[in-house]
DSSP file (Angstrom, degrees, kcal/mol; ACC not computed):
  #  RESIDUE AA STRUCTURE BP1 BP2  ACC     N-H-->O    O-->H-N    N-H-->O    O-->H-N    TCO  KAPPA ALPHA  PHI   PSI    X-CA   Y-CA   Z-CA
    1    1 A X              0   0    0      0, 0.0     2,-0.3     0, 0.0     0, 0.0   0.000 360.0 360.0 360.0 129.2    0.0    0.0    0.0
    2    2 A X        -     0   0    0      1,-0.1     2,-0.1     2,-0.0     0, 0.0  -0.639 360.0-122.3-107.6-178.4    1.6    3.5   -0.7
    3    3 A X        -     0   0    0     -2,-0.3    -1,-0.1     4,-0.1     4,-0.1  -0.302  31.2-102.7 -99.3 175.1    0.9    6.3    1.2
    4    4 A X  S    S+     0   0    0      1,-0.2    -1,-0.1    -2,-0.1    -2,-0.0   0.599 117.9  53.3 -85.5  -4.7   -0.6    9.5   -0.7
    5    5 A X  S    S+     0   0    0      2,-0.1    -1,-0.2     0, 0.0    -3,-0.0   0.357  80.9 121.0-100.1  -5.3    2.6   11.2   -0.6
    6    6 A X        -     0   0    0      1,-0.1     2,-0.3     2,-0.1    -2,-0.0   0.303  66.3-116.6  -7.4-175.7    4.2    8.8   -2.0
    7    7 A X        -     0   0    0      2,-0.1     4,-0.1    -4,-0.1    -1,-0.1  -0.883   8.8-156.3 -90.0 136.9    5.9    9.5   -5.2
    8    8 A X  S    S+     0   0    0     -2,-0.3     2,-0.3     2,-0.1    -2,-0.1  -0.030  73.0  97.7 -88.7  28.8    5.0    7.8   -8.6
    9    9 A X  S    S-     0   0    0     96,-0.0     2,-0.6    80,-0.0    -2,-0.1  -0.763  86.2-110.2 -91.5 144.7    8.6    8.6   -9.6
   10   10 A X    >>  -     0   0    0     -2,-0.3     4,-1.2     1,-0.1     3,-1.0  -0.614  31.2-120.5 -79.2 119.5   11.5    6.7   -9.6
   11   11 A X  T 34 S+     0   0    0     -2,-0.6     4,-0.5     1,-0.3    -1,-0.1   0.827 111.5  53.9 -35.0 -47.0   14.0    8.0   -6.7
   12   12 A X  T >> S+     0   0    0      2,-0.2     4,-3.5     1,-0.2     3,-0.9   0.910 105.0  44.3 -42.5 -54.0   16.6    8.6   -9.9
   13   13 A X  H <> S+     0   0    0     -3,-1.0     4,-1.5     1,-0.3     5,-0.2   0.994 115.6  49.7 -80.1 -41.6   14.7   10.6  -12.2
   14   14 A X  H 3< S+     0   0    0     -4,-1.2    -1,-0.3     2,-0.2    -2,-0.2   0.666 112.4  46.0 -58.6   1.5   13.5   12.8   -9.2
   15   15 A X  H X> S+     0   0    0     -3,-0.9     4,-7.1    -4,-0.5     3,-2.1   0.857 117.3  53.9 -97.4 -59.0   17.3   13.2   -7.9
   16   16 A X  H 3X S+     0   0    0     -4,-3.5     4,-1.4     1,-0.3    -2,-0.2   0.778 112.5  37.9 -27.0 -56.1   17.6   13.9  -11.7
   17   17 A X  H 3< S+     0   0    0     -4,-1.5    -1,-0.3     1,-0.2    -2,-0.2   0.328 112.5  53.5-117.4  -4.5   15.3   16.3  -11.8
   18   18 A X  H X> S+     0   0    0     -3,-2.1     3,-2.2    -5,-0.2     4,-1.5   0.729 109.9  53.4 -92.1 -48.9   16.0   18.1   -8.5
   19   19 A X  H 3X S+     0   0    0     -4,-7.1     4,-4.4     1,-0.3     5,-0.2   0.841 105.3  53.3 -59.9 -22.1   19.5   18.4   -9.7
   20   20 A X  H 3< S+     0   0    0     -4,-1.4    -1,-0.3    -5,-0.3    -3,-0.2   0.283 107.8  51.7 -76.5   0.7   18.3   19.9  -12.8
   21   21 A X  H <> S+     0   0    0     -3,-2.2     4,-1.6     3,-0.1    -2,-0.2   0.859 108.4  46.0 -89.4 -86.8   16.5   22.3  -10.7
   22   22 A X  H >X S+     0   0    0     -4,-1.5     4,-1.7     2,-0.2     3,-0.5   0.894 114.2  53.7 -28.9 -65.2   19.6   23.6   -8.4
   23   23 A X  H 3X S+     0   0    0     -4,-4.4     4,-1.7     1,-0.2    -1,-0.2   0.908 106.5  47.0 -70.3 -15.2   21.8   23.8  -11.7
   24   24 A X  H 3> S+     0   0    0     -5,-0.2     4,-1.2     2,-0.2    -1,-0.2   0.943 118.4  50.7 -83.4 -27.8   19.2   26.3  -13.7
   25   25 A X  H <X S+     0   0    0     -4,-1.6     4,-2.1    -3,-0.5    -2,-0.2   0.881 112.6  36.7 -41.4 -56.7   19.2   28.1  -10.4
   26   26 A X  H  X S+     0   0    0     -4,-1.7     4,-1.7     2,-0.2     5,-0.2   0.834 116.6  59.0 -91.7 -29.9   22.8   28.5   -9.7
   27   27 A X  H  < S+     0   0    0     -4,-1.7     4,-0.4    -5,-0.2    -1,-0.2   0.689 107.6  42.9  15.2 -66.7   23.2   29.0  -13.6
   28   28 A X  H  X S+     0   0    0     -4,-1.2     4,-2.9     2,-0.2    -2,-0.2   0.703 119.8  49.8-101.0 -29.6   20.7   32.2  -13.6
   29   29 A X  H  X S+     0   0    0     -4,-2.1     4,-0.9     2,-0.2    -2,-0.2   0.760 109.5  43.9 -65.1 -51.2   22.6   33.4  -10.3
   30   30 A X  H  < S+     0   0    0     -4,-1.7     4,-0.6     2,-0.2    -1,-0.2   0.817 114.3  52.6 -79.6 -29.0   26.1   33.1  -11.3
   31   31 A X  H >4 S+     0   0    0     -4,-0.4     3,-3.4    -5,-0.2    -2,-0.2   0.997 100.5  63.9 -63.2 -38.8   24.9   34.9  -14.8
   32   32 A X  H 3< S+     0   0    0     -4,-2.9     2,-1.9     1,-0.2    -2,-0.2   0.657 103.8  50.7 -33.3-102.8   23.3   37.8  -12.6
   33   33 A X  T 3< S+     0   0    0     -4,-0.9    -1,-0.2     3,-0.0    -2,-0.2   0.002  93.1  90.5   3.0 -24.2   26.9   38.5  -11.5
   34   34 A X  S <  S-     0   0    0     -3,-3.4     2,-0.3    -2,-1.9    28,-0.1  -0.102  85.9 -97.0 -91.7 179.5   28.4   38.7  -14.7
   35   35 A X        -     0   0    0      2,-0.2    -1,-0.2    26,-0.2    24,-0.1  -0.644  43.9-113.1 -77.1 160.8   28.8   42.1  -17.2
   36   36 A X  S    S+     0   0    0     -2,-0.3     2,-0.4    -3,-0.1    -1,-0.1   0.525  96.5  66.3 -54.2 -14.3   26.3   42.1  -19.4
   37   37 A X        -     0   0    0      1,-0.3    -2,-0.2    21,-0.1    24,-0.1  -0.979  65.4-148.1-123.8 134.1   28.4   41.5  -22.5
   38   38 A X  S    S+     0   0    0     -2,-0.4    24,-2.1    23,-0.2    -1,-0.3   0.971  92.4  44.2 -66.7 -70.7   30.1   38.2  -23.0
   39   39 A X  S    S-     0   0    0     22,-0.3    22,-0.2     1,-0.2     2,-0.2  -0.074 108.3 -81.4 -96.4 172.8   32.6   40.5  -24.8
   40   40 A X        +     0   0    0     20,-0.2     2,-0.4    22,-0.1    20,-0.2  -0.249  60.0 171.5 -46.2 107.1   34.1   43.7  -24.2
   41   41 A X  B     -A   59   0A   0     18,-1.4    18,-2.2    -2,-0.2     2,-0.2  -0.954  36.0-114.8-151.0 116.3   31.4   46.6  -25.3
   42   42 A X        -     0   0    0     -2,-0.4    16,-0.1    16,-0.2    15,-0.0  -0.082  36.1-132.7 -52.4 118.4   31.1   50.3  -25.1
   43   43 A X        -     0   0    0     -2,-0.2     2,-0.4     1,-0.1    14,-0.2   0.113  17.3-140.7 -60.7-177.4   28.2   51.3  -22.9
   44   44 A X  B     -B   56   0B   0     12,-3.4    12,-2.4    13,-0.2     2,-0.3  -0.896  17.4-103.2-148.0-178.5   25.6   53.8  -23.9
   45   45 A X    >   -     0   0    0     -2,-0.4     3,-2.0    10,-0.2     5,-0.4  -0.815  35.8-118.7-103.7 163.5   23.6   56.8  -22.1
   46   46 A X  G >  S+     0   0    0     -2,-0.3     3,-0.8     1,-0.2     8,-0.4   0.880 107.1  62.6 -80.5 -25.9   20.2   55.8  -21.5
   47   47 A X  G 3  S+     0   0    0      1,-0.3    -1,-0.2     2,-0.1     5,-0.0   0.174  80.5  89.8 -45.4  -0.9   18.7   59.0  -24.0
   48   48 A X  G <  S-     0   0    0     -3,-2.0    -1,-0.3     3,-0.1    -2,-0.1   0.494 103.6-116.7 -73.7   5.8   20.3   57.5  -26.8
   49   49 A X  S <  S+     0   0    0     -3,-0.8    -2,-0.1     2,-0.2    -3,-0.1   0.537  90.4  93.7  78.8  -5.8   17.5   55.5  -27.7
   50   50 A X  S    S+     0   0    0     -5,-0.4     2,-0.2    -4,-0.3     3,-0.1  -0.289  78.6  56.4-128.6  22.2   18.8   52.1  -27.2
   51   51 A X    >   -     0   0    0     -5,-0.2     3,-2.3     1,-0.1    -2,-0.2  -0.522  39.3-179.6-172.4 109.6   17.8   51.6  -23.9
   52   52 A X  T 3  S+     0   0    0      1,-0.3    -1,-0.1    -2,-0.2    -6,-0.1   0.631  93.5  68.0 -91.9  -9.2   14.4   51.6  -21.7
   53   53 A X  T 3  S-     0   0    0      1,-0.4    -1,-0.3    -3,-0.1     2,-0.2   0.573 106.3-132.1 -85.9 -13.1   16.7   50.6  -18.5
   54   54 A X    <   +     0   0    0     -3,-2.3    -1,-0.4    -8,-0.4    -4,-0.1  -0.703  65.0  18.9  93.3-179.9   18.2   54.1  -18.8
   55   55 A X        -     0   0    0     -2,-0.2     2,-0.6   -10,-0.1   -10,-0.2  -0.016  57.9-164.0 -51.5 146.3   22.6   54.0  -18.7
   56   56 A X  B     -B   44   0B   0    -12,-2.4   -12,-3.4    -5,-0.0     3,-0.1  -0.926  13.5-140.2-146.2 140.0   24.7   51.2  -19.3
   57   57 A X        -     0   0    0     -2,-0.6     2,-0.4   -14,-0.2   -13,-0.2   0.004  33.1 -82.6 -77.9-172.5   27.7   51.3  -18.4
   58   58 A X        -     0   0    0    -15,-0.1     2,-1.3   -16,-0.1   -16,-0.2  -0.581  43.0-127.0 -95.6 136.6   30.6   49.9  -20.6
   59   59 A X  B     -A   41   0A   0    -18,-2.2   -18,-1.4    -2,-0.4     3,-0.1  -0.598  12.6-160.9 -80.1 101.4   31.3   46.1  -20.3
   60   60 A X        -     0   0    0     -2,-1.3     2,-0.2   -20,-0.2    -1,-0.2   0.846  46.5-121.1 -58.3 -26.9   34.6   44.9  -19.6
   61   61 A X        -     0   0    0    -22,-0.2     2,-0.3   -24,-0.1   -22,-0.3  -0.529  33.7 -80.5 115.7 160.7   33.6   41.2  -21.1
   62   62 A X        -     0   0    0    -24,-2.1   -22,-0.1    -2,-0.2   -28,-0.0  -0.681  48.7-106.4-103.3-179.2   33.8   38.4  -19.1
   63   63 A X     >  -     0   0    0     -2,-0.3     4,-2.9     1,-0.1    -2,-0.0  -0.531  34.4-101.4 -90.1 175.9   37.2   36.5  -18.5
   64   64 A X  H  > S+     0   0    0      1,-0.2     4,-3.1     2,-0.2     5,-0.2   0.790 123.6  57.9 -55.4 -46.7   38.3   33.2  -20.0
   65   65 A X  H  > S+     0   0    0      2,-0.2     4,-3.2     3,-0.2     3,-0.2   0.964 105.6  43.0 -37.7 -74.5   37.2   31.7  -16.5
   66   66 A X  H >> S+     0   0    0      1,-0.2     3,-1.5     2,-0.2     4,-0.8   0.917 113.3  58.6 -31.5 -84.1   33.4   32.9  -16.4
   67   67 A X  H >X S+     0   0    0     -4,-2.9     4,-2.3     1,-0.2     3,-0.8   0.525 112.6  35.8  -6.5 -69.3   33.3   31.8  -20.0
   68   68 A X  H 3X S+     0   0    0     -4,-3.1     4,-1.9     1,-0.3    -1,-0.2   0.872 112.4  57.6 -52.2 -48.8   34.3   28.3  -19.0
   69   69 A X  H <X S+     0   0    0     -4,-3.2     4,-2.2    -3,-1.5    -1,-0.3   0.896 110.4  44.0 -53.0 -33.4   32.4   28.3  -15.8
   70   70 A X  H <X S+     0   0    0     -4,-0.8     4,-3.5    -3,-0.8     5,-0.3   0.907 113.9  55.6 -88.0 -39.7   28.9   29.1  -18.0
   71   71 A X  H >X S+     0   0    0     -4,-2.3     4,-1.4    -5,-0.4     3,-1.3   0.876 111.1  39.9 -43.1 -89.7   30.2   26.4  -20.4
   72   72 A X  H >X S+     0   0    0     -4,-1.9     3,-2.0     1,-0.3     4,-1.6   0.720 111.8  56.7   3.1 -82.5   30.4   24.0  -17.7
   73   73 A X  H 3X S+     0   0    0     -4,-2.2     4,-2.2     2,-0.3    -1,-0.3   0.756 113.0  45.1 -22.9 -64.7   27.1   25.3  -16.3
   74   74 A X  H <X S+     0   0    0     -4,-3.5     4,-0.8    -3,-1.3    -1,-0.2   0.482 107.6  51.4 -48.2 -34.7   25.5   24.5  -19.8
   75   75 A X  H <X S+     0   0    0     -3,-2.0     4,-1.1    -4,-1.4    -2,-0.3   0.616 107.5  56.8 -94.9 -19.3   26.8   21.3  -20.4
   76   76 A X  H  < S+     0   0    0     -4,-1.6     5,-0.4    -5,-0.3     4,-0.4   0.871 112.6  40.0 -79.5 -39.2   25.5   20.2  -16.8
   77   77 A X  H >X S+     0   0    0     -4,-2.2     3,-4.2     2,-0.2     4,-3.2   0.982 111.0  53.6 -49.4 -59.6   21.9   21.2  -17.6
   78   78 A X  H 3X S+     0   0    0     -4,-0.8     4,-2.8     1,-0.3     2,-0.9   0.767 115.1  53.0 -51.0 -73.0   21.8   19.8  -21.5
   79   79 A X  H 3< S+     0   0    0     -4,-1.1    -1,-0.3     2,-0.2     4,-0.3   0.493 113.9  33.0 -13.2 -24.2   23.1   16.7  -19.3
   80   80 A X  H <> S+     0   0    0     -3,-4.2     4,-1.5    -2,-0.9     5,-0.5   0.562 117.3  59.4-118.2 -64.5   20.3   16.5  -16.6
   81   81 A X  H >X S+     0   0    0     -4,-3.2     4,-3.4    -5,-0.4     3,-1.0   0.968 108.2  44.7 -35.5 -50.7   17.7   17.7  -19.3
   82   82 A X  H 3X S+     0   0    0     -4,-2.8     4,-3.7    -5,-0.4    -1,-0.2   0.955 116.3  45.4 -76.6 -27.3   18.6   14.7  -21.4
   83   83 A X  H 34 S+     0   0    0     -5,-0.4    -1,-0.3    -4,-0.3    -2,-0.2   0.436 113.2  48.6 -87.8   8.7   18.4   12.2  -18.2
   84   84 A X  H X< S+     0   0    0     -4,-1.5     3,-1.6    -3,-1.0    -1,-0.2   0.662 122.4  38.0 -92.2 -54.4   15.2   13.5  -16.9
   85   85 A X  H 3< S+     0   0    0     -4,-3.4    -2,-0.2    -5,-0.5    -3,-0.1   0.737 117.3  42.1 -86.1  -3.2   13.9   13.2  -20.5
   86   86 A X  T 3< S+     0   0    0     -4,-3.7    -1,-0.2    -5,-0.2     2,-0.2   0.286  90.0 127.1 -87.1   6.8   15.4    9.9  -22.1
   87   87 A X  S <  S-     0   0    0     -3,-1.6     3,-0.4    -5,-0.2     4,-0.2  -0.346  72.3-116.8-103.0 178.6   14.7    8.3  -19.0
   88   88 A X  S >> S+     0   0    0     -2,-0.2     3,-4.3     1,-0.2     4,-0.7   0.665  97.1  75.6 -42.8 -33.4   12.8    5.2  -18.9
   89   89 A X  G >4 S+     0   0    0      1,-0.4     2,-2.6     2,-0.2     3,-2.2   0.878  86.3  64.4 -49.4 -92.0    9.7    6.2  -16.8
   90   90 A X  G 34 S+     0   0    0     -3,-0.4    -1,-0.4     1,-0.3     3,-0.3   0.307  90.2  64.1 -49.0   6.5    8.1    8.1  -19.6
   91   91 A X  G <4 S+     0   0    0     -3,-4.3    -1,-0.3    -2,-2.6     2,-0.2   0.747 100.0  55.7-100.5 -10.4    7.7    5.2  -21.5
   92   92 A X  S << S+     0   0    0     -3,-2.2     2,-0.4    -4,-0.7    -1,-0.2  -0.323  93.6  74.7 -47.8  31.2    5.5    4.1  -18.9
   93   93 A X  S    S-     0   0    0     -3,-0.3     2,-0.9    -2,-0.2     5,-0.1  -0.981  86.9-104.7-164.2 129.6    3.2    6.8  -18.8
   94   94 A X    >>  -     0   0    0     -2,-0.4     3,-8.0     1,-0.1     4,-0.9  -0.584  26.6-107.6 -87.7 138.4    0.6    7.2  -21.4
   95   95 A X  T 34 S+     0   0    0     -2,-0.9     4,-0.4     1,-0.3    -1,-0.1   0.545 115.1  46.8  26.8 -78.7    0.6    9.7  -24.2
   96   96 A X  T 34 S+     0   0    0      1,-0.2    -1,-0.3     2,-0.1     4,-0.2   0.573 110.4  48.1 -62.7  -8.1   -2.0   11.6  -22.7
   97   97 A X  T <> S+     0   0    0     -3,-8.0     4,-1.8     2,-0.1     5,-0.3   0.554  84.5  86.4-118.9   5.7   -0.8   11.9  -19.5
   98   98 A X  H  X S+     0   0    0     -4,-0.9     4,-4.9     1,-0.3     3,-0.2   0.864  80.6  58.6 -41.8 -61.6    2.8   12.9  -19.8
   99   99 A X  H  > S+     0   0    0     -4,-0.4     4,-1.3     1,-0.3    -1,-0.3   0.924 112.6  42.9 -78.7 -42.3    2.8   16.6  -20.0
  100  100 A X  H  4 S+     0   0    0      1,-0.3    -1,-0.3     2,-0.2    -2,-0.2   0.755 119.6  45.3 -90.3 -15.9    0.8   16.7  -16.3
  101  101 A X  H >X S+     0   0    0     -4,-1.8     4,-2.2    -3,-0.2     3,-1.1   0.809 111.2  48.8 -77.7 -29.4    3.1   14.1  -14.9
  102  102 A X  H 3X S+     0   0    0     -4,-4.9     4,-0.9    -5,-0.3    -2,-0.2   0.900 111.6  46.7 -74.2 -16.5    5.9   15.6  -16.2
  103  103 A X  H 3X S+     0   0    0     -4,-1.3     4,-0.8     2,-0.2    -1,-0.3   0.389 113.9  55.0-103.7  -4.4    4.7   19.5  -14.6
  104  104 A X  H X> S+     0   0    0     -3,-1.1     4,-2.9     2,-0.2     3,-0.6   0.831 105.2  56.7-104.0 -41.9    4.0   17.0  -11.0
  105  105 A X  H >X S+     0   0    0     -4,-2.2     4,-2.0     1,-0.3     3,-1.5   0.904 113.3  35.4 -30.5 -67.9    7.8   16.0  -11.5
  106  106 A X  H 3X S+     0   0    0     -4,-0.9     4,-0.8     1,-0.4    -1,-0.3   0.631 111.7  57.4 -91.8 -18.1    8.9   19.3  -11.4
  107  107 A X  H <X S+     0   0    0     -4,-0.8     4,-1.4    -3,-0.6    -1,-0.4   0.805 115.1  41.0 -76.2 -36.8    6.3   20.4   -8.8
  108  108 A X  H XX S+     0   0    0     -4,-2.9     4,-4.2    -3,-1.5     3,-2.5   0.992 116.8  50.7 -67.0 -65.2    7.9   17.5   -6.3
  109  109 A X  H 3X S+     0   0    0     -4,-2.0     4,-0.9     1,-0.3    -1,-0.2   0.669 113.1  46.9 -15.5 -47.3   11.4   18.4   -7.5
  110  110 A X  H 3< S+     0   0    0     -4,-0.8    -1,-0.3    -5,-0.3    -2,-0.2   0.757 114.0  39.7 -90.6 -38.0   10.4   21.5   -6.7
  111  111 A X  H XX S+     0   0    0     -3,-2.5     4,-3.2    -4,-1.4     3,-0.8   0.837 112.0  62.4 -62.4 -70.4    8.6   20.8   -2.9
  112  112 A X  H 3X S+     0   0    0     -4,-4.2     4,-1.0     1,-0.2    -2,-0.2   0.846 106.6  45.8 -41.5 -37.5   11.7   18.3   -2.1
  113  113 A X  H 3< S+     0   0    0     -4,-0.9     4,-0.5    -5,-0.2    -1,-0.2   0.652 106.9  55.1 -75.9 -35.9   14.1   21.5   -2.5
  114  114 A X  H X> S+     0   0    0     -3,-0.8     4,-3.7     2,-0.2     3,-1.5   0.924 113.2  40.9 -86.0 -44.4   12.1   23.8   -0.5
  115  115 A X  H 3X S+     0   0    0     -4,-3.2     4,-2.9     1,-0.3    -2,-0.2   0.941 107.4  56.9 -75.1 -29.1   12.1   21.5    2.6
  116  116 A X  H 3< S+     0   0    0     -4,-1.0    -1,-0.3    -5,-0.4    -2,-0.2   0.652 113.8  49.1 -61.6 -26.4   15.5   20.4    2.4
  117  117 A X  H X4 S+     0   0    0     -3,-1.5     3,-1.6    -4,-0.5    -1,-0.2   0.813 111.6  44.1 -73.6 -59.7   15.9   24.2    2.5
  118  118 A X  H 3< S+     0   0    0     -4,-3.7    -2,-0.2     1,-0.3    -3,-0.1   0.927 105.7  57.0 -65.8 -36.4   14.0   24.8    5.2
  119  119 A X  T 3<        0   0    0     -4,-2.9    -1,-0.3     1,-0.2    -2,-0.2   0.641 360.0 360.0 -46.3 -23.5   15.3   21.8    7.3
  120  120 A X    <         0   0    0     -3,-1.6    -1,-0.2    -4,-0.2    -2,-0.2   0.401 360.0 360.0 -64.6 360.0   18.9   23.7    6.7
């Protein structure tokens, strides 16, 4: 008998899919931080026309590091993206019912993360 909290997930693809969570997180976090221009780019005033934000300042670029770190970053989603969606579980799941199991995935994923937070 399972309980109603149960999960109808496999402990993998939700670990999968939690981890895929954390990295689009830490992802959108580390990009906050960054200049605005991957490469080096003269800023503008915000009364030129180019801009509803008002100034922007000039962008030094980002270093060779960042670069690599967002690389990194990128290749660890497309990675987690592809093992939440090749994995076996959807082929269990019918046709019709996919897209609302997969949005309850992301909703647990999502649930698991916030108490594991809160427990911190």
């Amino acid at each position: 008998m399972t309980t109603p909290d149960a999960s109808p997930f496999p402990d993998d693809l939700l670990k999968f899919q939690e981890q895929l969570y954390r990295a689009h997180v830490d992802h959108r976090a580390f990009l906050a931080g960054l200049p605005w221009s991957v490469e080096p780019m003269k800023g503008w005033a915000g009364g030129e026309g180019y801009s509803h934000r008002g100034d922007v300042p000039d962008s030094p670029g980002w270093s060779q590091e960042e670069q690599e770190t967002v690389d990194r970053m990128w290749k660890e989603i497309r990675e987690l993206s592809i093992a939440v969606v090749d994995h076996p579980h959807w082929a269990t799941v019918s046709r019709e019912e996919v897209v609302a199991a997969r949005m309850d995935l992301k909703k647990r994923a999502r649930l698991l993360i916030s108490a594991s937070a809160e427990a911190a």
